[in-house]
N, C-alpha and C positions, 0 to 999 in steps of 0.2 A: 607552167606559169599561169596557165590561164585558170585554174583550181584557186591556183592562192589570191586570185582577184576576185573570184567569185565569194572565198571564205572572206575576205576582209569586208566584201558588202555585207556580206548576212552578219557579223561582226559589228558594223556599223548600225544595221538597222535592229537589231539586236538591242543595240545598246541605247539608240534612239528612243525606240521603243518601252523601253526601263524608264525612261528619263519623262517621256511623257506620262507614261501612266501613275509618277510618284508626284509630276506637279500636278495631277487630279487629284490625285487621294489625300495630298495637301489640303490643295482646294474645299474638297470635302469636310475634312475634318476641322479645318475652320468655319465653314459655314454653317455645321452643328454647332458646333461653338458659340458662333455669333449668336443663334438663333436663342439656343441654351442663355445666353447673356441676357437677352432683348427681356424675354421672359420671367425674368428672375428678376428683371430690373423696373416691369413692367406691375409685378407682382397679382399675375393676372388671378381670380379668383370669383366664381360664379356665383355667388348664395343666392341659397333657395328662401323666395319667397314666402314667409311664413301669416297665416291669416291667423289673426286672435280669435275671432268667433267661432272658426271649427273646431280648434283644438288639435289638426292634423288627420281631423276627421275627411272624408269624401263630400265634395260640392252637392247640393241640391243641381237637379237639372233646372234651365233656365224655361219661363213659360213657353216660347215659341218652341223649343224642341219638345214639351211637352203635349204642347195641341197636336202634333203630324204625329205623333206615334201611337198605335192602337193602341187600346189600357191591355190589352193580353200580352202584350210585347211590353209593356212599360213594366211590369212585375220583374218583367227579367232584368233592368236596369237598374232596379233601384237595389242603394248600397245593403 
């Protein structure tokens, strides 16, 4: 008698145990969900800053970084 009481916990916790970890993976897959939603709804979208004067070209450095850098090291910087 005392087996089959031990089997009906493990049985129990068993089944417990199923029952939690499907209301996580619930959980989960709505909060992709949601998140997937927010985002679509938010229509999030980063555009890159486009300057007409360079043409997509490389910046000039600006004067102050040009004063501290030896002119033997400045050849290696420029585009």
């Amino acid at each position: 008698m005392t087996a089959n009481k031990y089997d009906k916990k493990i049985i129990i916790k068993f089944i417990i145990h199923h029952i939690i970890m499907m209301i996580m993976v619930i959980i989960m897959v709505f909060a992709v969900a949601y998140a997937y939603y927010i985002f679509k709804k938010q229509n999030v979208e980063m555009p890159m800053p486009k300057s007409e004067k360079t043409n997509g070209k490389s910046h000039p450095l600006p004067d102050f970084i040009v004063d501290k850098i030896k002119p033997d090291e400045l050849g290696d910087l420029k585009p």
